[in-house]
C-alpha positions as a Markdown table, in Angstrom:
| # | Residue | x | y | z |
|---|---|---|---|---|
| 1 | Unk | -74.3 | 121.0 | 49.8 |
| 2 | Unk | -72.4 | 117.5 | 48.8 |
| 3 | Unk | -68.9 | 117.5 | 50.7 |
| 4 | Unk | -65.9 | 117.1 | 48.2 |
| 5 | Unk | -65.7 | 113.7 | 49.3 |
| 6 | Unk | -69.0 | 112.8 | 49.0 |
| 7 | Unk | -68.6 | 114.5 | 45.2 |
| 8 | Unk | -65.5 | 112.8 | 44.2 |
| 9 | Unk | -66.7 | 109.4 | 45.5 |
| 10 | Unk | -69.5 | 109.5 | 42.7 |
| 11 | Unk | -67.7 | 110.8 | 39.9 |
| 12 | Unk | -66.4 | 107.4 | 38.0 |
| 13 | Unk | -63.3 | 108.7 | 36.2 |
| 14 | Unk | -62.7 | 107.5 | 32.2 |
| 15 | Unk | -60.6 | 105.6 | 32.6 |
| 16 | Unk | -62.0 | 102.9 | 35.1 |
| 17 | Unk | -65.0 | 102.3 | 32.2 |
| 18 | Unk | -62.1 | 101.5 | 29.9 |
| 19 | Unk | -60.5 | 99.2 | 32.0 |
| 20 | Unk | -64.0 | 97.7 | 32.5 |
| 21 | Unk | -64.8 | 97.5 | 28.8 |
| 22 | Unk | -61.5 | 95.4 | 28.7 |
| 23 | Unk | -61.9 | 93.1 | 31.6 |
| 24 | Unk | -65.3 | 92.6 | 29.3 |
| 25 | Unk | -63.4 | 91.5 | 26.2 |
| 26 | Unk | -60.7 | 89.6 | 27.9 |
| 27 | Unk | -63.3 | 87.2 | 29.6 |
| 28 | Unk | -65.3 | 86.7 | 26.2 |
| 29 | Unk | -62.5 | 85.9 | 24.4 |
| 30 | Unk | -61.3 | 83.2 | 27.1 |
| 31 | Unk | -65.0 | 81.9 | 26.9 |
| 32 | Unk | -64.6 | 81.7 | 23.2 |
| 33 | Unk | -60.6 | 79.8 | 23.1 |
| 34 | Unk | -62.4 | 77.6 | 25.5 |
| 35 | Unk | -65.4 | 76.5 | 23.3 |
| 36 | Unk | -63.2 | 76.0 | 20.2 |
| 37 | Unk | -60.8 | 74.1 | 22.0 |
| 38 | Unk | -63.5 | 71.6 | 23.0 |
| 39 | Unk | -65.4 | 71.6 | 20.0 |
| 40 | Unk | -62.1 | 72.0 | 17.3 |
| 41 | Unk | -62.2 | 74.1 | 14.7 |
| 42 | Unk | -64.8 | 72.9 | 12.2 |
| 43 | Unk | -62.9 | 73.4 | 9.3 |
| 44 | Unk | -60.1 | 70.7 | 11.1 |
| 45 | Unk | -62.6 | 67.9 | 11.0 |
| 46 | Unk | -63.5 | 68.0 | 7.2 |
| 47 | Unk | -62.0 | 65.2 | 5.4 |
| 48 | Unk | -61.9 | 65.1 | 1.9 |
| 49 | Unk | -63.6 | 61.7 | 0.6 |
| 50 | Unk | -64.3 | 60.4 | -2.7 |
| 51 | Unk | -67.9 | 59.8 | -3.7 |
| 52 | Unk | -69.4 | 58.5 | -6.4 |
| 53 | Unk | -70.4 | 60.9 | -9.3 |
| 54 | Unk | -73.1 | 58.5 | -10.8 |
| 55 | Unk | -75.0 | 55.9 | -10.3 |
| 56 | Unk | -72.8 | 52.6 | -10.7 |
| 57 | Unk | -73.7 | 49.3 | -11.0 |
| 58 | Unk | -73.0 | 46.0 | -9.8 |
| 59 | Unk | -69.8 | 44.6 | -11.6 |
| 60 | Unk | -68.8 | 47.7 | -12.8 |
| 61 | Unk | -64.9 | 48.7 | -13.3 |
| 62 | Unk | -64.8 | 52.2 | -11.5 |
| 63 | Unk | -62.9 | 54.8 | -13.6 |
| 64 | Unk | -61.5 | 58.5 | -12.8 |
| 65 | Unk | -64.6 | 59.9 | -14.9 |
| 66 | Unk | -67.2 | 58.1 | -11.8 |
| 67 | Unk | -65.5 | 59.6 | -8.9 |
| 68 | Unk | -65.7 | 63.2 | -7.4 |
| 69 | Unk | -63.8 | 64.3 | -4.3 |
| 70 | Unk | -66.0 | 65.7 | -2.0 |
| 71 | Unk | -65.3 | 67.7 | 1.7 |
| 72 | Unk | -67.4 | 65.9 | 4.6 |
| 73 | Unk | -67.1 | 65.8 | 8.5 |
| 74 | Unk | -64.9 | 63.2 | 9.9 |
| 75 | Unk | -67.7 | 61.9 | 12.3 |
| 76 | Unk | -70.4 | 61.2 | 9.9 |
| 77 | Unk | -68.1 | 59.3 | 7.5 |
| 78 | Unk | -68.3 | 55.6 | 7.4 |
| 79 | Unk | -65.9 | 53.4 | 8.1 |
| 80 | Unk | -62.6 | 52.5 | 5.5 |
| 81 | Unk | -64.1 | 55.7 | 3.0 |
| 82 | Unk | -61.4 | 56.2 | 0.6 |
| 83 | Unk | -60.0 | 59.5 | -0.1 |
| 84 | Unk | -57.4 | 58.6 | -3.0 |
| 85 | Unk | -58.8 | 57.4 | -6.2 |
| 86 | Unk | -55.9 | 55.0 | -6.9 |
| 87 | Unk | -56.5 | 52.3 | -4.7 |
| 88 | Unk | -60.6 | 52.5 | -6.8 |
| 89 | Unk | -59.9 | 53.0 | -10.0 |
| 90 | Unk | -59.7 | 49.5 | -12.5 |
| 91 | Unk | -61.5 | 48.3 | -9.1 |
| 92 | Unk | -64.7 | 45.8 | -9.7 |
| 93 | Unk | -67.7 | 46.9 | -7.4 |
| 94 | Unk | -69.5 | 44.3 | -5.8 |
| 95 | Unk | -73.1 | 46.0 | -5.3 |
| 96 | Unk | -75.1 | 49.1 | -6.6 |
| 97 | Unk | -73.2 | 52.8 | -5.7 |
| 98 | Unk | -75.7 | 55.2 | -5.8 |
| 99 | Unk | -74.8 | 58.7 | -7.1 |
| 100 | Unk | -72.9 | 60.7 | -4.2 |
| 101 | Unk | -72.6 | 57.8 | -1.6 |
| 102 | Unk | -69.3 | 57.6 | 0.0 |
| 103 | Unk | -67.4 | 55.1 | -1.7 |
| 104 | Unk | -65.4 | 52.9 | 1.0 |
| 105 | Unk | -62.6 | 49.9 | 0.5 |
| 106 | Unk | -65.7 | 47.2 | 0.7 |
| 107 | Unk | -67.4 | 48.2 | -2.2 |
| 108 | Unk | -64.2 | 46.9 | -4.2 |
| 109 | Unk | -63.0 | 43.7 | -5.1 |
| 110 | Unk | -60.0 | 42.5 | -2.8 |
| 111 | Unk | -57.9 | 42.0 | -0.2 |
| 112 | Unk | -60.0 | 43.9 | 2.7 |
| 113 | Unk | -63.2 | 42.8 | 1.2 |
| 114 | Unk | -62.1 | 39.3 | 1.5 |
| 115 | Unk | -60.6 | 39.5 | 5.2 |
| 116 | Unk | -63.7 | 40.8 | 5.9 |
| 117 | Unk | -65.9 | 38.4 | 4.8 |
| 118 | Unk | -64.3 | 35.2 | 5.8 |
| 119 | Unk | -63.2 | 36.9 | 9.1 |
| 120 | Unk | -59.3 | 36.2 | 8.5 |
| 121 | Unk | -56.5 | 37.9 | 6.6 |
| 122 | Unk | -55.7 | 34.7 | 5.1 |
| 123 | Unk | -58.7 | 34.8 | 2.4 |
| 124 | Unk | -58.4 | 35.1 | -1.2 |
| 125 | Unk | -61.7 | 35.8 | -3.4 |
| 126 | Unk | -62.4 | 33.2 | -6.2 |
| 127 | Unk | -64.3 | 33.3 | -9.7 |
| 128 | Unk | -66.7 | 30.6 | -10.2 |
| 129 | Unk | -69.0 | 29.4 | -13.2 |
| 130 | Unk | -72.0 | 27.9 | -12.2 |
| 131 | Unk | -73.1 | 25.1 | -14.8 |
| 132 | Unk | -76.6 | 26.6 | -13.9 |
| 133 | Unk | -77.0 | 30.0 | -14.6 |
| 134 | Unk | -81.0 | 30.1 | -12.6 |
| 135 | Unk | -78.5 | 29.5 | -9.5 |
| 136 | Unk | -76.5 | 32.9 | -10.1 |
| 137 | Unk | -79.7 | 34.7 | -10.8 |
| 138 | Unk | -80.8 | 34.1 | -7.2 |
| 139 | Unk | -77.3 | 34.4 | -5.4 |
| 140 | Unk | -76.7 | 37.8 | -3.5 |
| 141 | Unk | -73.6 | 39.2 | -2.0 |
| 142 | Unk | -73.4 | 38.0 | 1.6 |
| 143 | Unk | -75.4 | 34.3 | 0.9 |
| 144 | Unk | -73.1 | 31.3 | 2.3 |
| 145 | Unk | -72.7 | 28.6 | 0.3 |
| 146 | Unk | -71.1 | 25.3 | -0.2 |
| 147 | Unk | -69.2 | 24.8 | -3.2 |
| 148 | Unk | -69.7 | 21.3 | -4.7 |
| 149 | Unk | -68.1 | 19.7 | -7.8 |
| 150 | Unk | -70.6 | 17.3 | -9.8 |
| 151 | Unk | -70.5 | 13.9 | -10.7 |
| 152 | Unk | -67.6 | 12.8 | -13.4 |
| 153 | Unk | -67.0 | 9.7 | -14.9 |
| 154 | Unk | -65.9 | 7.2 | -12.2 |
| 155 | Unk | -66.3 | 10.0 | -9.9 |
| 156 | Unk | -69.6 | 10.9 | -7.7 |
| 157 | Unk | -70.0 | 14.8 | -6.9 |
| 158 | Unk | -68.2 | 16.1 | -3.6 |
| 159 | Unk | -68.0 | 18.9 | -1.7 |
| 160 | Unk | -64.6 | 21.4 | -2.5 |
| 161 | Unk | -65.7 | 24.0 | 0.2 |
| 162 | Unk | -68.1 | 24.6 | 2.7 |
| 163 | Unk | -69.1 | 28.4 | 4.3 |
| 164 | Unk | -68.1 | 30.1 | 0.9 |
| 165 | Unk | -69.5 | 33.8 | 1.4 |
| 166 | Unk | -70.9 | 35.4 | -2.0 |
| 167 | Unk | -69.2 | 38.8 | -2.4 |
| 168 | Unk | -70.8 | 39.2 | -5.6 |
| 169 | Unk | -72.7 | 38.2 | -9.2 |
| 170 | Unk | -71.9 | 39.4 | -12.1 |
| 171 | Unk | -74.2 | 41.0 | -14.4 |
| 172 | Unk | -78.2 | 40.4 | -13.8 |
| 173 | Unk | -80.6 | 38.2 | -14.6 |
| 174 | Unk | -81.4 | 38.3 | -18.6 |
| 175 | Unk | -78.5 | 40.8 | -19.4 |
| 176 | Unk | -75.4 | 38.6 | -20.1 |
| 177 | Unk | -74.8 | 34.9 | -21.5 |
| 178 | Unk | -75.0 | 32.2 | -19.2 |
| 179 | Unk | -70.9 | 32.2 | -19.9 |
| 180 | Unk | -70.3 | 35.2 | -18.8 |
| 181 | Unk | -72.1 | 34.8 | -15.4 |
| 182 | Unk | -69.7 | 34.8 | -12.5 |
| 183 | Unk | -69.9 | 34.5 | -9.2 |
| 184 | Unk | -67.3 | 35.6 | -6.5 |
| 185 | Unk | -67.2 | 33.7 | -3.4 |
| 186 | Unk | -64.7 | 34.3 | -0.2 |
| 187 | Unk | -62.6 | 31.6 | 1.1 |
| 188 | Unk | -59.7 | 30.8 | 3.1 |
| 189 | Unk | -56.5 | 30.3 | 0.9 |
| 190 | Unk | -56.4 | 26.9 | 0.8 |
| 191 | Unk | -60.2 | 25.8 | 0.1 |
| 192 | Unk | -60.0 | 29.1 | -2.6 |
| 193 | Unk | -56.9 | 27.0 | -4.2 |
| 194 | Unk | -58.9 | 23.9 | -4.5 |
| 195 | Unk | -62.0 | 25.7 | -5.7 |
| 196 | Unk | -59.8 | 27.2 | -8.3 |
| 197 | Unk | -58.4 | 24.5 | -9.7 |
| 198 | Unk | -61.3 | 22.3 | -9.8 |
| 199 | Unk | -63.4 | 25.1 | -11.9 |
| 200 | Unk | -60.7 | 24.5 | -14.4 |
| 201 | Unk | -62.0 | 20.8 | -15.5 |
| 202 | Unk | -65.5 | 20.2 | -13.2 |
| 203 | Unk | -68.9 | 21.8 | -13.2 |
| 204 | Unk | -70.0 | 23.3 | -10.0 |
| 205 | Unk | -73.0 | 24.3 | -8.3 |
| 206 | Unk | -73.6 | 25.8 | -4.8 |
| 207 | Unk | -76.3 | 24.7 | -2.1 |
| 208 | Unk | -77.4 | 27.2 | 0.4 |
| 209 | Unk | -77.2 | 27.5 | 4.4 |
């Protein structure tokens, strides 16, 4: 015959399961806290971005109608993507935007895109007419060139800027007069002042590093 202690001993009352069952839930939800506190809450590290809702070209003036706002995670987003559509739109891209790639402050015409290709905030971007069009045709975004000024009367060509960075063409080979073609090049604001003003009376042409 079992004792009354012996009896009691293995009886587990109610209530100490309960309190188990507890314990239980208190330590899971402590394990949980802890792995969104070091991971975040996903939803916190979506960042709304604006992408581009077609294909775009080269030279293109970007426009409400080609952008779509989009929700992406923070960490796979590139650097400078743009998440309001006024500092884009009436903006001149200077390569190809493919249909849903983020669209970020270099694919635009200006200030950053110039700081960043000369390597200085004192840069200003310049529009050029080559007098030979077959040289735009073959110039890409990123080529360094020297800016020359031909020969004038009484004057022999010279050189108006060395280390110009192409930021882009417009238009492609066969699609626009050779008028129209014109080619952006990066420069610090002094040599972009000279450039300017020569383009205004000389013909120029580029030679390439």
């Amino acid at each position: 015959m079992i004792g009354l202690r012996e009896h009691f001993s293995r009886v587990r009352p109610v209530w100490a399961d309960s309190v188990l069952v507890r314990r239980v839930a208190a330590v899971g939800l402590c394990v949980v806290a802890g792995v969104v506190a070091v991971r975040g809450d996903p939803a916190d590290r979506q960042r709304e971005v604006l992408v581009a809702a077609r294909d775009l070209a080269p030279g293109h003036v970007v426009s409400h109608d080609d952008l779509r706002v989009v929700a992406r995670e923070a960490g796979t987003l590139p650097g400078g993507a743009v998440g309001d559509a006024g500092s884009l739109v009436g903006g001149t891209l200077t390569s190809a935007v493919g249909a849903g790639e983020v669209m970020t402050e270099l694919r635009i015409v200006g200030p950053r895109l110039a700081a960043v290709s000369v390597g200085s905030a004192d840069a200003r971007i310049v529009p050029i007419r080559l007098a030979d069009n077959a040289i735009a045709d073959i110039l890409r975004g990123g080529d360094r060139v020297d800016v020359v000024a031909g020969a004038e009367e009484g004057r022999a060509a010279r050189l108006l800027a060395g280390d110009a960075v192409v930021v882009s063409v417009s238009g492609t080979n066969g699609t626009r007069g050779h008028d129209e073609r014109v080619v952006l090049v990066a420069l610090d604001s002094r040599r972009a002042m000279t450039v300017a003003a020569a383009s205004l009376h000389s013909a120029l042409t580029v030679t390439f590093h």
